[in-house]
N, CA, C, O and CB atoms as a CASP TS submission, in Angstrom:
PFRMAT TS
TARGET T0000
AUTHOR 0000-0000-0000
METHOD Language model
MODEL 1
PARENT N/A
ATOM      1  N   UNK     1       0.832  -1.205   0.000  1.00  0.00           N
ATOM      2  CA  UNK     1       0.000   0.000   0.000  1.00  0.00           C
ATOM      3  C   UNK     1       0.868   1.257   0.000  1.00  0.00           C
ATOM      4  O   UNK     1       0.493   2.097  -0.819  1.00  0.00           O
ATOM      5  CB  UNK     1      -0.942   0.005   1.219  1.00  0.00           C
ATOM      6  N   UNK     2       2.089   1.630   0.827  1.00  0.00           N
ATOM      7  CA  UNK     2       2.807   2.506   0.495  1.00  0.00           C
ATOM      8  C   UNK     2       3.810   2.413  -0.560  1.00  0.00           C
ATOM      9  O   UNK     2       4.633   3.313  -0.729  1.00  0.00           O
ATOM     10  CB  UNK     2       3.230   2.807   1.429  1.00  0.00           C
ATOM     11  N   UNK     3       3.782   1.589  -1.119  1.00  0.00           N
ATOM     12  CA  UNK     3       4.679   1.460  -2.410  1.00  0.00           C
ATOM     13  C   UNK     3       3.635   2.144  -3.205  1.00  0.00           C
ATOM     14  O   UNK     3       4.016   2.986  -4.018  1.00  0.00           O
ATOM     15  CB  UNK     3       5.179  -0.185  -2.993  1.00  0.00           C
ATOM     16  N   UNK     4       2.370   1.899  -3.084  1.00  0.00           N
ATOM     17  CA  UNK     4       1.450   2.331  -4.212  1.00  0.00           C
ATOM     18  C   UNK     4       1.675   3.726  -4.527  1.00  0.00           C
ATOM     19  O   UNK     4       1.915   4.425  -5.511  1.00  0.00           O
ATOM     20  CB  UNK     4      -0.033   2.139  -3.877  1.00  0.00           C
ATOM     21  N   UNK     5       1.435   3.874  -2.847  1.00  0.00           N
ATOM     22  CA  UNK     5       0.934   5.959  -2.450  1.00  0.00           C
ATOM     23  C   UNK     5       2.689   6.308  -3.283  1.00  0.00           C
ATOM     24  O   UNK     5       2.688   7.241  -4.086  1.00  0.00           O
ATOM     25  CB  UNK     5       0.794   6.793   0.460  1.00  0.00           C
ATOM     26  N   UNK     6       3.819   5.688  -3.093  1.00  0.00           N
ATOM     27  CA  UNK     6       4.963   6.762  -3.152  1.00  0.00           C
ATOM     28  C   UNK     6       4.935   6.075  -4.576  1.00  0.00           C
ATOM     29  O   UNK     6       5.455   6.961  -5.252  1.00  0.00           O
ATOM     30  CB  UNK     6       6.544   6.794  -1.975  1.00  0.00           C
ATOM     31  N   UNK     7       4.612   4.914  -5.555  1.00  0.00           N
ATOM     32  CA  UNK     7       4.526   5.479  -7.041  1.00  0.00           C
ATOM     33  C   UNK     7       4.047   6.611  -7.692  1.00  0.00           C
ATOM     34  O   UNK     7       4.419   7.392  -8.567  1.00  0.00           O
ATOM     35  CB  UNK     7       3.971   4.807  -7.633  1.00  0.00           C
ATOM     36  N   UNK     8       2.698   6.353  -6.662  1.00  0.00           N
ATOM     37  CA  UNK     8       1.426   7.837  -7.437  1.00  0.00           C
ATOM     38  C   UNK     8       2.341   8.706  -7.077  1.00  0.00           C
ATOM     39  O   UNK     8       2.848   9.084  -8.133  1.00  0.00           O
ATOM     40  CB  UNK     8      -0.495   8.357  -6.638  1.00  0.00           C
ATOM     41  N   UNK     9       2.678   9.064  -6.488  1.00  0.00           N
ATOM     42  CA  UNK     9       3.176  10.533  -5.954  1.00  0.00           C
ATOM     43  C   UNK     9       4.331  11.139  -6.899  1.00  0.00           C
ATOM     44  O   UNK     9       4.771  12.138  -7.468  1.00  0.00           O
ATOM     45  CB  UNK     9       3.830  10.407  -4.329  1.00  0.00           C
ATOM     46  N   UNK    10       4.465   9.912  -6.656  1.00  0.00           N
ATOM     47  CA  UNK    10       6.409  10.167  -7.782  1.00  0.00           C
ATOM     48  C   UNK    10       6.140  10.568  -9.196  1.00  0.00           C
ATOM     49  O   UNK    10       6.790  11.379  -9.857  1.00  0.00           O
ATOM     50  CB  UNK    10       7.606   8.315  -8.152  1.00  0.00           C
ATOM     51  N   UNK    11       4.958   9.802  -9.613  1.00  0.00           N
ATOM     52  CA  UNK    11       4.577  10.020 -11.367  1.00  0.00           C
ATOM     53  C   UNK    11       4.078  11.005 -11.069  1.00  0.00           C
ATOM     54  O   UNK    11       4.499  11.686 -12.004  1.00  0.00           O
ATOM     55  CB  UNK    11       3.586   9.037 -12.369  1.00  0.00           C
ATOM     56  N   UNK    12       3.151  12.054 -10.161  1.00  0.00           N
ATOM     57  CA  UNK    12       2.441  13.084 -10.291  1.00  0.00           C
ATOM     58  C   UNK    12       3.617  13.772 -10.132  1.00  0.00           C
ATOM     59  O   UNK    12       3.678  14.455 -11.154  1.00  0.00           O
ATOM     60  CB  UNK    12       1.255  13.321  -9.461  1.00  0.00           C
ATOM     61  N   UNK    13       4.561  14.000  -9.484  1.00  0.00           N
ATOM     62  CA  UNK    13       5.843  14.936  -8.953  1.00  0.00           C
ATOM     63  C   UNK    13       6.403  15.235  -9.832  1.00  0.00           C
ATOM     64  O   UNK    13       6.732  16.418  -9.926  1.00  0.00           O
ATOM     65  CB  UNK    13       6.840  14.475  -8.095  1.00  0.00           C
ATOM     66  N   UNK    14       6.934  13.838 -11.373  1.00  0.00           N
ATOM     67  CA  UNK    14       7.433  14.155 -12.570  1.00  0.00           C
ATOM     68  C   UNK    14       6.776  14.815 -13.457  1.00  0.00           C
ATOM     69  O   UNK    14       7.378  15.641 -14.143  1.00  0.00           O
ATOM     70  CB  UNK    14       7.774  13.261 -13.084  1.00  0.00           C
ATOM     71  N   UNK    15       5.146  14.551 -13.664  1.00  0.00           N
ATOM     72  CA  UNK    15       4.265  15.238 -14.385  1.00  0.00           C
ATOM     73  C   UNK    15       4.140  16.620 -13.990  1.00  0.00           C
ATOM     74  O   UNK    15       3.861  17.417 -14.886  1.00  0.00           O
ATOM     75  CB  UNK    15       3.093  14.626 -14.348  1.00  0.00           C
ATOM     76  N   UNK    16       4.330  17.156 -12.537  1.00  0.00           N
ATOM     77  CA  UNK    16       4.280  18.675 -12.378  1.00  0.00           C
ATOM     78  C   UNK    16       5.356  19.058 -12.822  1.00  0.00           C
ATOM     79  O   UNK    16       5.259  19.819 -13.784  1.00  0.00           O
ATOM     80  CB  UNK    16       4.098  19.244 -11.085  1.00  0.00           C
ATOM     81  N   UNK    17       6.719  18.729 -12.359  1.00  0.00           N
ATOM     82  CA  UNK    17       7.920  18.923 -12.864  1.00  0.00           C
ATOM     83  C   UNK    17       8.380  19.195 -14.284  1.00  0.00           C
ATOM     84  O   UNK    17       9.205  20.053 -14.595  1.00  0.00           O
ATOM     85  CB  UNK    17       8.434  18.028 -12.522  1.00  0.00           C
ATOM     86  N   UNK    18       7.579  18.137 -15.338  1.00  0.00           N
ATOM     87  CA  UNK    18       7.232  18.364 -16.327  1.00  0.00           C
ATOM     88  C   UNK    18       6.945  19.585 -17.395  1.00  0.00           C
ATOM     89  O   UNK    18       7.579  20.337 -18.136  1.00  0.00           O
ATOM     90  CB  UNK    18       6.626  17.883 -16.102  1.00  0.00           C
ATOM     91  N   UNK    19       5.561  19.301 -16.997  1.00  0.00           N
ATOM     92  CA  UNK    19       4.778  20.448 -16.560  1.00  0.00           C
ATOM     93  C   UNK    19       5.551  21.996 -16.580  1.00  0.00           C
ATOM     94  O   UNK    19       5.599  22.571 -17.667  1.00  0.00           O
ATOM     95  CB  UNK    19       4.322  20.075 -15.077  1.00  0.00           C
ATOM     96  N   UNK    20       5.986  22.474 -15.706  1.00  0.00           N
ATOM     97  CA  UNK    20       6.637  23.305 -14.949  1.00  0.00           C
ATOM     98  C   UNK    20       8.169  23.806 -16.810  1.00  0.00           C
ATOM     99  O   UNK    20       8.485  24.825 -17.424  1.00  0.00           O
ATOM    100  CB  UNK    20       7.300  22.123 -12.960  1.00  0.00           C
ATOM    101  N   UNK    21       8.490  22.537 -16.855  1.00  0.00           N
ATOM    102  CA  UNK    21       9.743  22.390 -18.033  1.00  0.00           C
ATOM    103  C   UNK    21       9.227  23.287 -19.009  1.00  0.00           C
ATOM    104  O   UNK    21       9.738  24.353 -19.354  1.00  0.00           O
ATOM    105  CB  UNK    21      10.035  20.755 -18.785  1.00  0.00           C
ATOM    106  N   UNK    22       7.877  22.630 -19.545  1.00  0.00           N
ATOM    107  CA  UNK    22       7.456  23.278 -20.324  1.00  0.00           C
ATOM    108  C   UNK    22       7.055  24.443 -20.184  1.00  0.00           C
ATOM    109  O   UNK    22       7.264  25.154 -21.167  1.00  0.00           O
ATOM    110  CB  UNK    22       6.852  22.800 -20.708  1.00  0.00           C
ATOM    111  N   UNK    23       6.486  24.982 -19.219  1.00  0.00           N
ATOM    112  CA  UNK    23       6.066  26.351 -19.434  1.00  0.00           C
ATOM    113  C   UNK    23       7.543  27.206 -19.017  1.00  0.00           C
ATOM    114  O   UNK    23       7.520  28.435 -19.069  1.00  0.00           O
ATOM    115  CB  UNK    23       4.587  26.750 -18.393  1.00  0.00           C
ATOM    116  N   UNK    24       8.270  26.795 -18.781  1.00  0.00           N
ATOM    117  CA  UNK    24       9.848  27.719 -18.884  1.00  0.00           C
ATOM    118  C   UNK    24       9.836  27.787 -20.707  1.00  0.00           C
ATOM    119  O   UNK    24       9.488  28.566 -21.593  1.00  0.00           O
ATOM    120  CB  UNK    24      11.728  26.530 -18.026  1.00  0.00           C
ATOM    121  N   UNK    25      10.328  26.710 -20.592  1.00  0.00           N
ATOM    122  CA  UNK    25      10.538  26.735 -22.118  1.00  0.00           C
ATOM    123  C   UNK    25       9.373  27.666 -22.828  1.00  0.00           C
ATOM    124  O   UNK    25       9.600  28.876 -22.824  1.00  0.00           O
ATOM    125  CB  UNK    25      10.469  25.124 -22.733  1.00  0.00           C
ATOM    126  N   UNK    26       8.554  27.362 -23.235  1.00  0.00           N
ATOM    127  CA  UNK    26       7.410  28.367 -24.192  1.00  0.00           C
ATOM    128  C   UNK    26       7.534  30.207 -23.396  1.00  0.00           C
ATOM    129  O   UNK    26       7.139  31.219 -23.974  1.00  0.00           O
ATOM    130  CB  UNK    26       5.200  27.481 -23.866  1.00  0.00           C
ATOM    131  N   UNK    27       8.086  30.180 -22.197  1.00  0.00           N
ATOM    132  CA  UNK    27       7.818  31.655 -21.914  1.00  0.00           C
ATOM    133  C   UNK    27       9.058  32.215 -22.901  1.00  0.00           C
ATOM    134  O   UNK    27       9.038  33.080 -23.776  1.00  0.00           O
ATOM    135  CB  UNK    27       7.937  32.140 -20.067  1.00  0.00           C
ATOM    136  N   UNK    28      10.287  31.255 -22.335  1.00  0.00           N
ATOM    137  CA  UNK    28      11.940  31.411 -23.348  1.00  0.00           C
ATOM    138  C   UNK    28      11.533  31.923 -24.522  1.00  0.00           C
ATOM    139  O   UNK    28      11.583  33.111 -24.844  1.00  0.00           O
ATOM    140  CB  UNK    28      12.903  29.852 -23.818  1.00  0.00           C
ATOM    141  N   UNK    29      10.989  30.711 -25.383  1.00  0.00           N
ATOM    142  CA  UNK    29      10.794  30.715 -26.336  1.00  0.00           C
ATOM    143  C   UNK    29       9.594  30.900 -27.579  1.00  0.00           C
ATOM    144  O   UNK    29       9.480  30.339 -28.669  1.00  0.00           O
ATOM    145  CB  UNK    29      11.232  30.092 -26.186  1.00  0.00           C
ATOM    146  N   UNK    30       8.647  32.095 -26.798  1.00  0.00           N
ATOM    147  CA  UNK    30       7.358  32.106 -27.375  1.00  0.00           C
ATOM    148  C   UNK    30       7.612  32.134 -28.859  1.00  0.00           C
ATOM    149  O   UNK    30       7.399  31.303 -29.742  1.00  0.00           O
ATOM    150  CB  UNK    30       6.489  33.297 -26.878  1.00  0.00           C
ATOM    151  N   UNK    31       8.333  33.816 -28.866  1.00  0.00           N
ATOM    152  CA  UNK    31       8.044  34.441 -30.354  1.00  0.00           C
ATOM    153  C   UNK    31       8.523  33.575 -31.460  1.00  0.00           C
ATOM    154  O   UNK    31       7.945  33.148 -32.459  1.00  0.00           O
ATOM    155  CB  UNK    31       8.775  35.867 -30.573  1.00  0.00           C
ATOM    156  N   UNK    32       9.886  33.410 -30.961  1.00  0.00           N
ATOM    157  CA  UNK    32      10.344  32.707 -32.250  1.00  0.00           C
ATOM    158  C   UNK    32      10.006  31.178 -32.393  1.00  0.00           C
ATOM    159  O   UNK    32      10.079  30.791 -33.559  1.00  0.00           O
ATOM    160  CB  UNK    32      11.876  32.843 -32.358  1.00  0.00           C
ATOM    161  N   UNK    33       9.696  30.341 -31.586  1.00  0.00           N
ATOM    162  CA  UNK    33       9.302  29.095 -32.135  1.00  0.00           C
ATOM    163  C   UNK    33       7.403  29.145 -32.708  1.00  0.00           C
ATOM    164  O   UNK    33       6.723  28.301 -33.291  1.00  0.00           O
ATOM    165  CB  UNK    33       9.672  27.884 -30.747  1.00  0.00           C
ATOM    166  N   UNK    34       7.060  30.616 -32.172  1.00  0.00           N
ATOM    167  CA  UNK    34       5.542  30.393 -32.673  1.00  0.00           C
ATOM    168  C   UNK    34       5.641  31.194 -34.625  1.00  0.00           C
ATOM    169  O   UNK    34       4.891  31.039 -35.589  1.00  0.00           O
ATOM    170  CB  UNK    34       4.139  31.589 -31.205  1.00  0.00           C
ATOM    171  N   UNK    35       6.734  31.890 -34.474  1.00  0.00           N
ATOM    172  CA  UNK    35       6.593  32.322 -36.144  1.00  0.00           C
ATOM    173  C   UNK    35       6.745  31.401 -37.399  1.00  0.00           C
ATOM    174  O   UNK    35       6.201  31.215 -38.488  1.00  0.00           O
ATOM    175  CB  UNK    35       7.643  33.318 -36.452  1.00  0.00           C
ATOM    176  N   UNK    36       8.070  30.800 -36.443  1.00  0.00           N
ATOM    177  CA  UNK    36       8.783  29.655 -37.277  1.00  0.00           C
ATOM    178  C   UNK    36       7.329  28.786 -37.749  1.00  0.00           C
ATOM    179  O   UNK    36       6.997  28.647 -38.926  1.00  0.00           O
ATOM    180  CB  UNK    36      10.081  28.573 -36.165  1.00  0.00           C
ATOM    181  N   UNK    37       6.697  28.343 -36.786  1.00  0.00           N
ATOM    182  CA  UNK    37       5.717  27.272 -36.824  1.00  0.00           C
ATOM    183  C   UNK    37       4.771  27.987 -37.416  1.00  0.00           C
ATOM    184  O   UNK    37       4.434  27.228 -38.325  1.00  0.00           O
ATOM    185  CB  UNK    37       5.285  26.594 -35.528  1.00  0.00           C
ATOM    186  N   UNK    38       3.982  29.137 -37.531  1.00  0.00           N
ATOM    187  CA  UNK    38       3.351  29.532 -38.276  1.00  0.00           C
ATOM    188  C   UNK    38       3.539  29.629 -39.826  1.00  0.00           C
ATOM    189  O   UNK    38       2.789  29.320 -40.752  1.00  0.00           O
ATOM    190  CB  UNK    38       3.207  30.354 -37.782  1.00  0.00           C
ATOM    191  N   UNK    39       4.913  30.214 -39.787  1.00  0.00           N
ATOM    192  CA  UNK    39       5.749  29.875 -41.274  1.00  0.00           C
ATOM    193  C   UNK    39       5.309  28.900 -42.170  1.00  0.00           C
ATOM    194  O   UNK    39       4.722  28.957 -43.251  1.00  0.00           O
ATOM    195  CB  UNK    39       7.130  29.394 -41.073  1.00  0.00           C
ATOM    196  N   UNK    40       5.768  27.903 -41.406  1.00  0.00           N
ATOM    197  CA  UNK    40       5.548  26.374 -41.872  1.00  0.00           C
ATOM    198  C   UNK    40       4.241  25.856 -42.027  1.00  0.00           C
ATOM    199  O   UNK    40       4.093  25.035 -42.932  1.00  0.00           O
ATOM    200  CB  UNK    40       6.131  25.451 -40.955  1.00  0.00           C
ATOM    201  N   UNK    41       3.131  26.203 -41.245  1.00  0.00           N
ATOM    202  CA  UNK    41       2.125  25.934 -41.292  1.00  0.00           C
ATOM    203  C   UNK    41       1.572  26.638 -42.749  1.00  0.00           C
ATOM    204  O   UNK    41       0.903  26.046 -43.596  1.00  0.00           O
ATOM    205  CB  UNK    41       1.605  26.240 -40.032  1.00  0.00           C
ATOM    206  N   UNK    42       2.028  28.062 -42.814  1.00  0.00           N
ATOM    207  CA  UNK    42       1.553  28.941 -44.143  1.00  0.00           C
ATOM    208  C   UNK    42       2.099  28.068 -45.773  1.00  0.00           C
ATOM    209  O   UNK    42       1.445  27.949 -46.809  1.00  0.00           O
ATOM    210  CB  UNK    42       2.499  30.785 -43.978  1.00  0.00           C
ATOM    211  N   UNK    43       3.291  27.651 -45.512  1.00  0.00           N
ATOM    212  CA  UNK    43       4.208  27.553 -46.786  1.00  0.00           C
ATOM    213  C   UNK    43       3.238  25.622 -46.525  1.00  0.00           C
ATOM    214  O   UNK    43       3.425  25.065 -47.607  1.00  0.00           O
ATOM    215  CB  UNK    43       6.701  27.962 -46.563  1.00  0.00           C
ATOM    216  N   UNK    44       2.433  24.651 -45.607  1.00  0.00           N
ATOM    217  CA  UNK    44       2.478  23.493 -46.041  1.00  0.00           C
ATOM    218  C   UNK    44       0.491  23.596 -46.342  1.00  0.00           C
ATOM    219  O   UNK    44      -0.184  22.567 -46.365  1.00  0.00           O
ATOM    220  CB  UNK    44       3.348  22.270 -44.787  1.00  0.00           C
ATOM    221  N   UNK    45       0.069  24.552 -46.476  1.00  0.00           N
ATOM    222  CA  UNK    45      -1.293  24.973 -46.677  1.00  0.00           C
ATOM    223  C   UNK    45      -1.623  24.951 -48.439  1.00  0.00           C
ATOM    224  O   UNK    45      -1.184  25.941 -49.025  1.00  0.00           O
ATOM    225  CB  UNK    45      -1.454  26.583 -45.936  1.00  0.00           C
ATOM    226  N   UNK    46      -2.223  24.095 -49.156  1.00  0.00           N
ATOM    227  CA  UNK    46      -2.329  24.478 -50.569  1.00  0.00           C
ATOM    228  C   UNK    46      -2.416  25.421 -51.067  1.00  0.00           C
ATOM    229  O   UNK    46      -2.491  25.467 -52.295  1.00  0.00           O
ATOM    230  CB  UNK    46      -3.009  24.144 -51.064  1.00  0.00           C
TER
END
């Protein structure tokens, strides 16, 4: 039963942690990875 509780905990701890990665990253890197990707989205549009 406490093996259970300290798996859950551990996968939720990595998922916030996660979590957390990413929104560093996208604040870093809004402008330029959202133009780039818009770019691409424009130039793969018929």
């Amino acid at each position: 039963m406490v093996s259970v509780l300290l798996f859950l905990s551990g996968n939720l701890f990595l998922i916030l942690v996660s979590r957390v990665i990413e929104l560093g990253n996208r604040d870093s890197h809004t402008s330029e990875t959202e133009i780039v990707y818009l770019a691409e989205n424009n130039n793969s549009l018929p």
